[in-house]
N, C-alpha and C positions, 0 to 999 in steps of 0.2 A: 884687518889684513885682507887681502885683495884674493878671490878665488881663483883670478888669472895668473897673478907671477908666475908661479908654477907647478906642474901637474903634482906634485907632492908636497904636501907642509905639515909644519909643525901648527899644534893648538896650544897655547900654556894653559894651565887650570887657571890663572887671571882671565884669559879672552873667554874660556871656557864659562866662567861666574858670570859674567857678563851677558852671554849669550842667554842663560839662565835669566837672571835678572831680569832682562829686557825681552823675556818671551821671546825670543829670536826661531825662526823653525832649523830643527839640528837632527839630523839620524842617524844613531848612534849604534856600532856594530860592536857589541863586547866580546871578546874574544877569550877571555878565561874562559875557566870549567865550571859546567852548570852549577855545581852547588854555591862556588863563590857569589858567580853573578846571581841567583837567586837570593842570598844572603846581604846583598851589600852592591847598589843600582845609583848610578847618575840618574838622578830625578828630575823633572822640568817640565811646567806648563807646556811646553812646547816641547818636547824631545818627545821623540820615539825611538825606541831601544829593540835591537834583538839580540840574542846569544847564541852564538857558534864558537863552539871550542876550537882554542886555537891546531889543538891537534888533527880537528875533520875538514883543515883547509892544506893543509902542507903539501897534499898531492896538487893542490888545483884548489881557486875560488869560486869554481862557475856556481856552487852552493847561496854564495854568498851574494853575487850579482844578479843571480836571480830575486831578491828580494829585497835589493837597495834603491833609493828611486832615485829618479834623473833630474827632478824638480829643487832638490835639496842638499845642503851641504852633507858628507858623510865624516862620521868622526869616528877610529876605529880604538879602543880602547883594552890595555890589557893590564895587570898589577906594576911591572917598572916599566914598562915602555917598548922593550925589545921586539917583542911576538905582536906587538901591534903593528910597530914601524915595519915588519916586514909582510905583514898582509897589507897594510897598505899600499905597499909596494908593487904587490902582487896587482893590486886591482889597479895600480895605475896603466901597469905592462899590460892590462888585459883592454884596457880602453876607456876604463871607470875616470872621471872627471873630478873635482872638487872632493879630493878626499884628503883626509887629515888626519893623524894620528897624534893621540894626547901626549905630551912630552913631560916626562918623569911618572906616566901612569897614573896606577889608582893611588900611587904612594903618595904622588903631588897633589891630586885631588883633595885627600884627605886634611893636606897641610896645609892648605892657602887660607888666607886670611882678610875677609873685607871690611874694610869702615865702611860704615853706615851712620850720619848724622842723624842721631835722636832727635834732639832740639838744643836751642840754646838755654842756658842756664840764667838764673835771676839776674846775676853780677855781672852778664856779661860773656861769660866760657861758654862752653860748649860737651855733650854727650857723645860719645860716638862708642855705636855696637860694632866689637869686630866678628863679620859670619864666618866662620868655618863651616861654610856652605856643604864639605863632602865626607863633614864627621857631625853634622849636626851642635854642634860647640856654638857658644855662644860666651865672649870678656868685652872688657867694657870699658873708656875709659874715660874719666872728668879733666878738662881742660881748666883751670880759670888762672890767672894775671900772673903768666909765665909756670905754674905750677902744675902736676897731672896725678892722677893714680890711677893706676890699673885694675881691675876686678875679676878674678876666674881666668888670670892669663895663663893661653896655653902655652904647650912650652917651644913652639917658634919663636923666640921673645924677640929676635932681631927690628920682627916686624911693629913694636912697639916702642923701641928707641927708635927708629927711623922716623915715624909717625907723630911721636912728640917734638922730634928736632922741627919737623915741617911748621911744626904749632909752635915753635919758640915757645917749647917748654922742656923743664926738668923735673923726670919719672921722680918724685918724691914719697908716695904708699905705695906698695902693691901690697892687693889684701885680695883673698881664699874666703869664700862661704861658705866652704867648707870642706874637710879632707877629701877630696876627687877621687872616683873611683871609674871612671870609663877613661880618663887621660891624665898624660902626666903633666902636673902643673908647673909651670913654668915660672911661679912666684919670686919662690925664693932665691932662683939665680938669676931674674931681671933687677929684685933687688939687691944683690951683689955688684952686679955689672953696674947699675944706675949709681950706687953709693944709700938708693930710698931705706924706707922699714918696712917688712915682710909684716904680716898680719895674718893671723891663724887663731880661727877659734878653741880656746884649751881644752874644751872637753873631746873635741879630734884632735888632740897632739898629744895625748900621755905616753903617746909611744915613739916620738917623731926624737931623733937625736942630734937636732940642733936647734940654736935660738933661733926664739921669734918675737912680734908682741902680741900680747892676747888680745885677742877681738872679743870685747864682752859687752854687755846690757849698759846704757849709760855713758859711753864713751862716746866722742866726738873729734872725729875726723876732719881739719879743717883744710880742701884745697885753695890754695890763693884765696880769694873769698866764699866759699862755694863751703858748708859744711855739708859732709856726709852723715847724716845723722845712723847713728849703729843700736837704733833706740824706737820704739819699743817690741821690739821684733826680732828678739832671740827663737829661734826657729824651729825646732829637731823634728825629726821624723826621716827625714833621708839619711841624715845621718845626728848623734845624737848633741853634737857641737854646730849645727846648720846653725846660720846667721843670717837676717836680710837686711839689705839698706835700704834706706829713706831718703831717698838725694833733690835737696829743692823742695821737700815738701810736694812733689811733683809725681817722682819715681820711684817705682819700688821694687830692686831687686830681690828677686828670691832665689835665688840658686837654683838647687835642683828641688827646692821644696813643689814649688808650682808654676807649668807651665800653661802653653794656650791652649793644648787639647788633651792634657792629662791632666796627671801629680803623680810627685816623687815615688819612688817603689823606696822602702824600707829594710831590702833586704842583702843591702852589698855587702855588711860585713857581717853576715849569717845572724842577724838579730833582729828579726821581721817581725817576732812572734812581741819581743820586749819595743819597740818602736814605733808600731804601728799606731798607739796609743798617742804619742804624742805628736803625729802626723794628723791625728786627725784630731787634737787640740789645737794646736798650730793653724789648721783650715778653716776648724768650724769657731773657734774661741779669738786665737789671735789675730789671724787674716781679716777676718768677717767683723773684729770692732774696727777697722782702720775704712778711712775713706774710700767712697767705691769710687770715687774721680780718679787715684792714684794708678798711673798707667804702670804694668806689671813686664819689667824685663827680666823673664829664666835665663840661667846659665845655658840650656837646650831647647833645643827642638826637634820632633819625630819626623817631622811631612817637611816635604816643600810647600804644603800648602799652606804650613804656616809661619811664610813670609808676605808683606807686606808688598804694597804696588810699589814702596822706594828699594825692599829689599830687606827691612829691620824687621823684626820679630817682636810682637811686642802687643797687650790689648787693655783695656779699661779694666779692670778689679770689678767691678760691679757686672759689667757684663761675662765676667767668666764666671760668677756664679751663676749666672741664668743658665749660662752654654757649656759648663766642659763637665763633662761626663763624671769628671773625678769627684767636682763639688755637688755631685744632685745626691747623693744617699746621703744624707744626713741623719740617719738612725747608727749607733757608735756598733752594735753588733753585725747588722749587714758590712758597714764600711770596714771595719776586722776581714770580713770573710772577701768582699769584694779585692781587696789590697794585696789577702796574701796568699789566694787561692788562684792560680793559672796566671802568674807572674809571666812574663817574656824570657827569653833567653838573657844571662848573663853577657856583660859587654866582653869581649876578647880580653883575657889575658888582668882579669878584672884584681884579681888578690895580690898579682905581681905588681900591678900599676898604684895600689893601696901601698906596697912595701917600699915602693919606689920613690912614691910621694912624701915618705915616712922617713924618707934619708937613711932604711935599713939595707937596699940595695941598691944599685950603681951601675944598673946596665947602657954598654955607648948607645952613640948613635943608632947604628942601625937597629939594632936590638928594640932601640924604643917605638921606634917609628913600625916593627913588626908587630909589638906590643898595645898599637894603638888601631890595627887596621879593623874597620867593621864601623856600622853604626853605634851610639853612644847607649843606648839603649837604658837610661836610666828613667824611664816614666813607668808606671803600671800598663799605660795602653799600647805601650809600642811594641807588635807582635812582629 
């Protein structure tokens, strides 16, 4: 988009990821109230951010013009978009140049969805991470010979039919690592809409009131040629049904068990004290016999920093034991104390999103998208 057409425009949170991605330089005026924007920041190698509540500009902007520069794009952002597009407004009337205001807010931020090619697969398919760059989320999804499934899809599902039609495939698994507890999953009504089989590991579904098939030790997932192996890496500690895949003998999803600069926190459905045991079985026992070659994609991410120069989130197994903080205690009594002592803040709205997932409650639209706002917040280190 051109900064000349005209003195005001719109940014979608697509040109937005982008700009991100590509390091592009952005300054960024958030216009919520401090606690929010303290809680929950558009991040970027390149962005610079300040906070002025939208309420200390409504007399006048000359606050805010004082400390925007003249060198760089300005992006003005607020939760749906309203209170931004009108300060942007403000600073155009005032003389301000090249300014934009994010279109559907922090709400679209939160909900956009990028591919990101992994690599190709043995047979021929293809990988592809989708970023939910502005909730930290991370789903996934296997291509090969007209066939696909999904993995940890969030619940924008549109944007995974659209995305296999492109691939001259049909959505056939969508499969859950396991009961989600920062977002609601969007599994089981992609597989509805597609016609595929939903996949849910049973020891997180004893409370879920509709069918599924169970994801368990043993089984084999076969896409077009491409199996997903469901094998030997039954998982718990995030939650006590976690699952990882083996895909290609290559990849190793882990859900929320382990990511690039954590591991999973144990304690979403109040059983940190009973779980943390097998968290760190799962690390130090079953993680640690598998190949350290096997590159590790989490369902999350905490930082922007850990995205990739293409944008994927993603690192070697061997080297994250040298480097993430989570894997260096390896004495079982420290790692107890380490896991479940100054935990981070719970993700918003984290019990509702468990019962929601659980097919026990049925809040719409809007309700969910309010249920999801905040970072995902499901590692130990992410404060």
């Amino acid at each position: 988009m051109s900064a000349t057409t005209s003195p005001l425009q719109t940014m979608t949170a697509g040109e937005l990821t982008r700009r991100v991605l590509n390091k592009e330089p952005l300054f960024i005026l958030d216009v919520r109230n401090d606690s929010d924007a303290a809680d929950w920041q558009i991040e970027g190698e390149s962005i610079e951010l300040i906070n002025i509540p939208y309420f200390d500009l409504l007399e006048g902007v000359d606050a805010a013009l004082e400390q925007l520069p003249e060198d760089k794009d300005v992006l003005v952002v607020c939760a749906k978009e309203g209170s931004s597009k009108f300060v942007a407004e403000q600073l155009v009337e005032a003389g301000k140049r090249r300014v934009y205001y994010l279109e559907g807010g922090m709400k679209a931020w939160s909900e956009h969805l990028e591919p990101v090619l992994i690599g190709k697969l043995q047979d021929g398919g293809s990988l592809y991470q989708f970023v939910r760059i502005g909730k930290g989320c991370l789903s996934y999804m296997a291509v090969s010979a007209g066939e696909a499934a999904v993995i940890d899809a969030a619940r924008m599902i549109d944007v995974y039919s659209a995305f296999a039609a492109e691939q001259g495939a049909a959505i056939k698994y969508v499969l859950d690592t396991h009961l989600h507890a920062d977002h609601i999953s969007g599994g089981r009504k992609l597989a509805e809409q597609t016609g595929g089989t939903y996949w849910l590991p049973p020891k997180d579904a004893e409370e879920v009131t509709f069918d599924y098939e169970q994801l368990e030790e043993g089984k084999v997932v076969t896409v077009g040629n491409t199996k997903i192996e469901i094998q030997p890496v039954y998982s718990p500690g995030h939650t006590i049904g976690s699952t990882s895949f083996i895909i290609d003998n290559r990849y190793l999803l882990t859900g929320d068990i382990l990511f690039v600069e954590s591991i999973g926190r144990p304690d979403l459905a109040g059983k940190a004290e009973d779980w943390v045991g097998d968290l760190y079985t799962t690390l130090h026992e079953r993680y640690k016999s598998l190949p350290d070659e096997l590159i590790v994609l989490p369902a999350h991410f905490g930082k922007i920093t850990e995205l990739g120069k293409d944008g994927a989130v993603s690192a070697r197994l061997g080297d994250l034991y040298e480097r993430n903080p989570g894997l260096q205690i390896t004495a079982e009594a420290e790692f107890r104390r380490m896991v479940t002592e100054n935990l981070p803040q719970h993700p918003n709205s984290y019990q509702e999103i468990r019962q929601t997932n659980m097919g026990k409650i049925h809040p719409d639209e809007e309700q969910q998208r309010e249920m999801e706002i905040g970072p995902n917040r499901c590692a130990v280190h992410d404060k």
